[in-house]
N, C-alpha and C positions, 0 to 999 in steps of 0.2 A: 347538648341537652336533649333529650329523648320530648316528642312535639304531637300531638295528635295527625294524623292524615287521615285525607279522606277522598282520594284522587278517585277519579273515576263515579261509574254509579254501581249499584248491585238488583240484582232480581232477587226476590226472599217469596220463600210459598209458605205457607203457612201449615206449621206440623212438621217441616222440614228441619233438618239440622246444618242442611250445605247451603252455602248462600256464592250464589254464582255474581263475578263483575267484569264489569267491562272498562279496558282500558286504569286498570285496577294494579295496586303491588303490595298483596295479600303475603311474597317474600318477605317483604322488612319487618311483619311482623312474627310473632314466638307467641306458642302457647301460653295461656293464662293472659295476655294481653286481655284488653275488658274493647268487646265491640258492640258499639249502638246502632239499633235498627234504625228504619226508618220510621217505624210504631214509638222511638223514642225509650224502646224498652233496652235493657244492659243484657247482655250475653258475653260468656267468657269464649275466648279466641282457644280452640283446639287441638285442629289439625290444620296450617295453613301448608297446605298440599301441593301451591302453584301461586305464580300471581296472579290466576280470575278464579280460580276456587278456595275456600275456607271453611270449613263446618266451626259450629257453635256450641254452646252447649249453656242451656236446654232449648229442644230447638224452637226455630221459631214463632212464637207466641201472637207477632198481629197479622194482618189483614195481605195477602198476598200481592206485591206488590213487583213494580219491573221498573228498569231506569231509575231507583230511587237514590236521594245522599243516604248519607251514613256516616258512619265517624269509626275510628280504632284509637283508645289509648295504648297508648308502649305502657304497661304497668313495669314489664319489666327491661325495661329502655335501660336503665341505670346497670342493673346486673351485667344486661348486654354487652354495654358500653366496656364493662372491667373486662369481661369475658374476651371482647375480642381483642382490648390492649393484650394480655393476657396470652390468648392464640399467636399476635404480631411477634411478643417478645418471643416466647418460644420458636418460631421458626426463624427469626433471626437470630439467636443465640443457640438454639440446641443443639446446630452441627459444633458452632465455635467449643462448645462445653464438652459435647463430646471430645473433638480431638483434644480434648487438654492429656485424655487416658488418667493413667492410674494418680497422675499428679491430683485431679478432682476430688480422689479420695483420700489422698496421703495424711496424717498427722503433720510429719514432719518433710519439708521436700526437700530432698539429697542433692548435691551439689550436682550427680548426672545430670539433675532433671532441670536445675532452672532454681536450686534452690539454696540454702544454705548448710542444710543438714542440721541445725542446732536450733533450739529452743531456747537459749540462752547466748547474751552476747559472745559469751567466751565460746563457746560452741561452736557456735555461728564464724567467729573468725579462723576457728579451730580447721572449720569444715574448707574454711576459704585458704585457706594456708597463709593467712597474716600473720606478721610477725609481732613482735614486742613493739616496734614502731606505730603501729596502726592504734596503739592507745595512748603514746607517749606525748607529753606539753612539746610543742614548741620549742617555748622558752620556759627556763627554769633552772634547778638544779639536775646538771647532769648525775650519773652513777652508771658501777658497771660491779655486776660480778663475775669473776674469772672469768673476764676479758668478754662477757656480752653487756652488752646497755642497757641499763632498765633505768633508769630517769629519762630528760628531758632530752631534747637533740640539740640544743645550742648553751650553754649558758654563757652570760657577761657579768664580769663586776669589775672593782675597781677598787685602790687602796690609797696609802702614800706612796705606795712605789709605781704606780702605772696602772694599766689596765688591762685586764685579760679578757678571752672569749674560749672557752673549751667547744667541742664537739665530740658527738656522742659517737666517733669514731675514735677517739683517744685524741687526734689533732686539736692542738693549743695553741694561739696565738697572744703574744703577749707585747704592749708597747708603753712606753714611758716618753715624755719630752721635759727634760731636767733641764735649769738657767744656772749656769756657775761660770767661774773664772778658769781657763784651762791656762796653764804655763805649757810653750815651747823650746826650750832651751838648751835640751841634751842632745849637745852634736853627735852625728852617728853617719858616715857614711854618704856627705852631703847635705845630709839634711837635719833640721832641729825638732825633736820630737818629745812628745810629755802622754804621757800614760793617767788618766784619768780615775778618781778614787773607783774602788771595790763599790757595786753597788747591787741588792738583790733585785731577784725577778718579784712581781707582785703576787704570782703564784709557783711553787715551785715544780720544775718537769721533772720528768725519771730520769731521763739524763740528760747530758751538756745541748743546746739547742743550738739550731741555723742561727747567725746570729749579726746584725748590721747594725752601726752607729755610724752619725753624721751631725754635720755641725750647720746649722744654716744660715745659709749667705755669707758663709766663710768661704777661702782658697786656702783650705786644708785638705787635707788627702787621712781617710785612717781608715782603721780595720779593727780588728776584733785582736783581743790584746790575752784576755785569762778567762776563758767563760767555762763557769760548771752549770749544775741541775737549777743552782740558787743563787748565782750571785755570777756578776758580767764586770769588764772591766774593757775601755775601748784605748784604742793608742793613735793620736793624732799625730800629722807630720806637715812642718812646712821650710819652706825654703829661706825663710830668714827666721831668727828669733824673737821669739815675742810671748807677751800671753794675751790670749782670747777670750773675751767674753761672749757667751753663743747659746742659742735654744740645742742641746743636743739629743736627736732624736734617735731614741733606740727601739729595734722590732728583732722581734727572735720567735721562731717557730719551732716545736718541737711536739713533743708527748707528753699529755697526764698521766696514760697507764697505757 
Protein backbone atom coordinates (compact mmCIF):
# COMPACT_ATOMS: atom_id res chain seq x y z
CA UNK A 1 0.00 0.00 0.00
CA UNK A 2 1.41 3.15 -1.22
CA UNK A 3 2.67 5.25 2.63
CA UNK A 4 3.75 8.93 2.78
CA UNK A 5 7.85 9.34 3.03
CA UNK A 6 9.65 11.75 3.98
CA UNK A 7 13.32 10.57 4.26
CA UNK A 8 15.82 13.10 4.16
CA UNK A 9 15.51 17.00 4.48
CA UNK A 10 14.98 19.57 1.65
CA UNK A 11 16.17 23.32 1.10
CA UNK A 12 12.92 25.52 -0.42
CA UNK A 13 13.60 29.35 -1.36
CA UNK A 14 10.82 31.00 -1.76
CA UNK A 15 9.36 32.05 -5.38
CA UNK A 16 11.03 28.93 -6.28
CA UNK A 17 9.53 25.92 -8.05
CA UNK A 18 12.61 23.35 -7.38
CA UNK A 19 13.10 22.16 -4.11
CA UNK A 20 16.60 20.62 -3.61
CA UNK A 21 17.15 17.38 -0.63
CA UNK A 22 19.38 15.78 0.91
CA UNK A 23 19.86 12.34 1.46
CA UNK A 24 16.29 12.35 -0.20
CA UNK A 25 14.41 9.68 -2.91
CA UNK A 26 12.32 12.20 -4.83
CA UNK A 27 12.54 8.71 -7.52
CA UNK A 28 9.76 6.81 -5.81
CA UNK A 29 7.73 9.53 -6.40
CA UNK A 30 5.46 10.42 -9.85
CA UNK A 31 3.94 13.45 -10.92
CA UNK A 32 0.71 14.84 -9.46
CA UNK A 33 1.91 13.18 -6.07
CA UNK A 34 0.62 16.06 -3.54
CA UNK A 35 4.16 17.40 -1.46
CA UNK A 36 4.15 19.39 1.87
CA UNK A 37 6.52 22.08 2.59
CA UNK A 38 7.75 22.91 5.40
CA UNK A 39 5.48 26.21 5.58
CA UNK A 40 2.83 23.22 6.02
CA UNK A 41 1.62 24.54 2.62
CA UNK A 42 0.45 21.46 -0.29
CA UNK A 43 2.06 21.57 -3.67
CA UNK A 44 1.69 19.07 -6.36
CA UNK A 45 4.79 16.88 -7.26
CA UNK A 46 5.93 17.68 -11.17
CA UNK A 47 8.95 16.98 -12.42
CA UNK A 48 10.76 14.59 -9.96
CA UNK A 49 14.00 14.86 -11.99
CA UNK A 50 16.50 12.77 -9.55
CA UNK A 51 16.40 11.69 -6.05
CA UNK A 52 17.75 15.38 -4.35
CA UNK A 53 15.81 17.30 -6.95
CA UNK A 54 11.91 17.95 -7.53
CA UNK A 55 10.14 20.94 -8.70
CA UNK A 56 6.44 21.82 -7.54
CA UNK A 57 3.99 23.44 -8.57
CA UNK A 58 2.94 26.44 -7.70
CA UNK A 59 6.17 27.39 -6.55
CA UNK A 60 7.06 27.79 -3.37
CA UNK A 61 4.86 30.04 -1.43
CA UNK A 62 6.60 30.36 2.47
CA UNK A 63 9.66 31.53 3.99
CA UNK A 64 12.92 30.09 2.66
CA UNK A 65 14.11 27.65 4.46
CA UNK A 66 17.23 24.85 4.37
CA UNK A 67 17.54 21.36 6.24
CA UNK A 68 13.73 21.34 6.65
CA UNK A 69 11.08 17.96 7.00
CA UNK A 70 8.56 17.79 4.54
CA UNK A 71 6.24 15.02 3.57
CA UNK A 72 5.31 13.43 -0.16
CA UNK A 73 1.92 11.78 -0.50
CA UNK A 74 1.92 8.84 -3.46
CA UNK A 75 -1.62 10.20 -4.46
CA UNK A 76 -0.92 8.14 -7.19
CA UNK A 77 0.72 5.11 -5.17
CA UNK A 78 -2.28 2.82 -6.13
CA UNK A 79 -2.17 3.49 -10.17
CA UNK A 80 1.53 2.83 -9.71
CA UNK A 81 1.13 -0.08 -7.99
CA UNK A 82 -1.18 -1.81 -11.13
CA UNK A 83 1.17 -0.09 -13.49
CA UNK A 84 4.10 -1.84 -12.52
CA UNK A 85 2.32 -5.32 -11.93
CA UNK A 86 1.20 -4.57 -15.26
CA UNK A 87 5.02 -3.71 -16.72
CA UNK A 88 6.19 -7.32 -14.61
CA UNK A 89 3.53 -9.28 -16.41
CA UNK A 90 4.34 -7.98 -19.79
CA UNK A 91 8.07 -8.57 -19.77
CA UNK A 92 7.60 -11.92 -18.39
CA UNK A 93 4.95 -12.95 -20.67
CA UNK A 94 5.59 -10.89 -23.93
CA UNK A 95 8.38 -13.04 -25.31
CA UNK A 96 6.39 -16.24 -24.20
CA UNK A 97 3.11 -14.73 -26.24
CA UNK A 98 5.10 -13.68 -28.86
CA UNK A 99 6.64 -17.13 -29.76
CA UNK A 100 3.10 -18.74 -29.63
CA UNK A 101 3.15 -16.84 -33.62
CA UNK A 102 0.36 -17.07 -35.72
CA UNK A 103 -1.31 -19.71 -33.22
CA UNK A 104 -2.10 -16.16 -30.80
CA UNK A 105 -4.22 -15.24 -33.53
CA UNK A 106 -5.88 -18.20 -34.92
CA UNK A 107 -9.79 -18.79 -34.66
CA UNK A 108 -9.41 -22.16 -35.00
CA UNK A 109 -5.85 -24.04 -34.22
CA UNK A 110 -4.85 -26.87 -36.93
CA UNK A 111 -3.75 -29.86 -35.77
CA UNK A 112 0.12 -28.62 -37.36
CA UNK A 113 -0.03 -26.18 -34.69
CA UNK A 114 -0.94 -27.70 -31.39
CA UNK A 115 -4.49 -27.76 -32.13
CA UNK A 116 -7.41 -29.67 -33.16
CA UNK A 117 -8.69 -28.06 -36.14
CA UNK A 118 -12.35 -28.13 -35.27
CA UNK A 119 -14.76 -26.09 -33.53
CA UNK A 120 -17.04 -28.86 -32.81
CA UNK A 121 -16.54 -32.22 -31.16
CA UNK A 122 -16.94 -34.11 -34.22
CA UNK A 123 -14.52 -31.74 -35.98
CA UNK A 124 -12.20 -31.88 -33.60
CA UNK A 125 -11.80 -35.81 -33.63
CA UNK A 126 -12.18 -35.35 -37.36
CA UNK A 127 -9.11 -33.26 -37.33
CA UNK A 128 -7.33 -35.80 -34.70
CA UNK A 129 -8.10 -38.84 -36.82
CA UNK A 130 -10.25 -40.76 -34.17
CA UNK A 131 -12.27 -43.18 -34.95
CA UNK A 132 -15.90 -44.47 -34.28
CA UNK A 133 -14.26 -45.93 -30.96
CA UNK A 134 -13.26 -42.60 -29.39
CA UNK A 135 -17.31 -42.08 -28.77
CA UNK A 136 -18.46 -45.54 -28.32
CA UNK A 137 -20.00 -46.95 -24.45
CA UNK A 138 -17.99 -49.34 -23.17
CA UNK A 139 -20.43 -51.50 -22.39
CA UNK A 140 -23.75 -51.87 -24.07
CA UNK A 141 -25.35 -52.86 -27.08
CA UNK A 142 -22.82 -53.78 -29.65
CA UNK A 143 -23.82 -52.95 -33.60
CA UNK A 144 -22.04 -52.95 -36.90
CA UNK A 145 -22.82 -51.83 -40.30
CA UNK A 146 -21.15 -53.48 -43.23
CA UNK A 147 -18.85 -54.91 -41.03
CA UNK A 148 -17.70 -51.47 -39.08
CA UNK A 149 -18.77 -50.83 -35.33
CA UNK A 150 -20.93 -48.26 -34.41
CA UNK A 151 -22.31 -49.38 -30.91
CA UNK A 152 -20.74 -50.24 -27.91
CA UNK A 153 -17.29 -52.39 -27.63
CA UNK A 154 -18.27 -55.13 -25.20
CA UNK A 155 -21.67 -56.31 -24.68
CA UNK A 156 -22.85 -59.16 -22.04
CA UNK A 157 -26.19 -60.81 -21.42
CA UNK A 158 -27.64 -63.83 -20.48
CA UNK A 159 -30.78 -66.17 -21.18
CA UNK A 160 -32.01 -69.78 -20.32
CA UNK A 161 -29.46 -71.11 -22.50
CA UNK A 162 -26.12 -69.57 -21.00
CA UNK A 163 -24.45 -66.54 -21.44
CA UNK A 164 -22.86 -64.64 -23.92
CA UNK A 165 -20.20 -61.59 -24.28
CA UNK A 166 -19.96 -60.09 -27.98
CA UNK A 167 -17.14 -57.75 -29.01
CA UNK A 168 -17.11 -54.92 -31.20
CA UNK A 169 -14.81 -56.95 -33.33
CA UNK A 170 -17.40 -59.42 -34.27
CA UNK A 171 -15.67 -62.01 -31.63
CA UNK A 172 -18.30 -63.87 -29.41
CA UNK A 173 -18.01 -65.79 -26.61
CA UNK A 174 -20.52 -67.76 -25.44
CA UNK A 175 -20.87 -70.41 -22.16
CA UNK A 176 -23.51 -72.36 -20.51
CA UNK A 177 -23.20 -74.89 -17.25
CA UNK A 178 -26.31 -77.39 -17.73
CA UNK A 179 -26.97 -80.34 -14.44
CA UNK A 180 -28.51 -83.47 -16.19
CA UNK A 181 -28.22 -87.24 -16.24
CA UNK A 182 -25.94 -88.38 -19.11
CA UNK A 183 -26.14 -92.26 -20.10
CA UNK A 184 -23.00 -94.17 -21.15
CA UNK A 185 -23.65 -97.26 -22.73
CA UNK A 186 -23.16 -97.49 -26.44
CA UNK A 187 -20.04 -99.80 -26.94
CA UNK A 188 -17.91 -98.51 -29.70
CA UNK A 189 -14.46 -99.48 -29.94
CA UNK A 190 -13.56 -100.19 -26.29
CA UNK A 191 -15.28 -97.81 -25.00
CA UNK A 192 -18.99 -96.78 -23.70
CA UNK A 193 -20.14 -93.60 -25.08
CA UNK A 194 -23.73 -91.47 -25.05
CA UNK A 195 -24.09 -88.42 -27.00
CA UNK A 196 -25.91 -85.73 -25.20
CA UNK A 197 -29.38 -83.92 -26.04
CA UNK A 198 -29.34 -80.99 -29.07
CA UNK A 199 -28.96 -77.90 -27.13
CA UNK A 200 -28.91 -74.03 -28.44
CA UNK A 201 -26.32 -71.35 -28.09
CA UNK A 202 -27.83 -68.51 -25.99
CA UNK A 203 -27.09 -66.23 -28.92
CA UNK A 204 -26.73 -67.31 -32.21
CA UNK A 205 -23.14 -67.11 -34.57
CA UNK A 206 -22.77 -66.86 -38.25
CA UNK A 207 -21.33 -69.92 -38.38
CA UNK A 208 -20.66 -73.39 -36.63
CA UNK A 209 -18.23 -72.18 -33.45
CA UNK A 210 -14.76 -73.38 -31.53
CA UNK A 211 -16.49 -75.47 -29.53
CA UNK A 212 -15.57 -77.48 -25.83
CA UNK A 213 -17.67 -79.42 -23.33
CA UNK A 214 -16.74 -81.24 -20.16
CA UNK A 215 -18.19 -82.78 -17.25
CA UNK A 216 -16.89 -81.91 -13.87
CA UNK A 217 -15.18 -84.12 -11.46
CA UNK A 218 -16.12 -86.86 -13.89
CA UNK A 219 -13.39 -89.62 -15.54
CA UNK A 220 -14.89 -88.89 -18.81
CA UNK A 221 -13.26 -87.98 -21.79
CA UNK A 222 -15.63 -86.17 -24.68
CA UNK A 223 -15.56 -83.82 -27.60
CA UNK A 224 -17.68 -81.95 -29.65
CA UNK A 225 -20.23 -84.38 -31.22
CA UNK A 226 -22.89 -81.96 -33.86
CA UNK A 227 -22.24 -78.30 -33.59
CA UNK A 228 -23.84 -75.65 -36.04
CA UNK A 229 -24.52 -71.58 -35.84
CA UNK A 230 -27.40 -72.52 -33.00
CA UNK A 231 -27.47 -75.49 -31.46
CA UNK A 232 -24.28 -77.79 -30.00
CA UNK A 233 -24.45 -81.32 -29.11
CA UNK A 234 -21.23 -82.97 -26.86
CA UNK A 235 -20.27 -86.94 -27.01
CA UNK A 236 -18.96 -88.35 -23.66
CA UNK A 237 -16.80 -91.53 -23.38
CA UNK A 238 -15.87 -93.83 -20.60
CA UNK A 239 -14.31 -96.98 -19.94
CA UNK A 240 -17.04 -98.97 -18.21
CA UNK A 241 -20.76 -98.33 -18.56
CA UNK A 242 -22.75 -96.35 -16.63
CA UNK A 243 -24.76 -93.09 -16.47
CA UNK A 244 -23.53 -89.70 -15.06
CA UNK A 245 -24.92 -87.26 -13.34
CA UNK A 246 -22.62 -83.98 -13.77
CA UNK A 247 -22.45 -79.97 -14.15
CA UNK A 248 -21.47 -79.97 -17.86
CA UNK A 249 -19.66 -77.01 -18.90
CA UNK A 250 -19.80 -75.73 -22.24
CA UNK A 251 -17.81 -72.62 -24.10
CA UNK A 252 -17.77 -72.05 -27.73
CA UNK A 253 -16.09 -69.09 -29.42
CA UNK A 254 -16.86 -67.91 -32.62
CA UNK A 255 -18.56 -64.71 -34.67
CA UNK A 256 -21.66 -62.49 -34.63
CA UNK A 257 -21.02 -60.87 -37.89
Amino acid sequence: MASWFSEGTVTVTNGNAVVAGVGTKFSNCRSGDMFVGPDNGIYQVINPSSDTSVSISPAYRGATSADAAYGIVPVNGYPKALADAVNEMVLQWGATLAGLGDVSTENVVPVTKGGTGGITQAAARNGLGLGSASVAAIVGTVSQTGGVPTGAVIERGSNASGSYTKFADGTMICRATLTFTQALTFAQDGFFIGATPVFGFPVAFISAPEFTINARAMTVASQPNAVTATTYQGLFMSLTSRSITAEFVMTAQGRWF
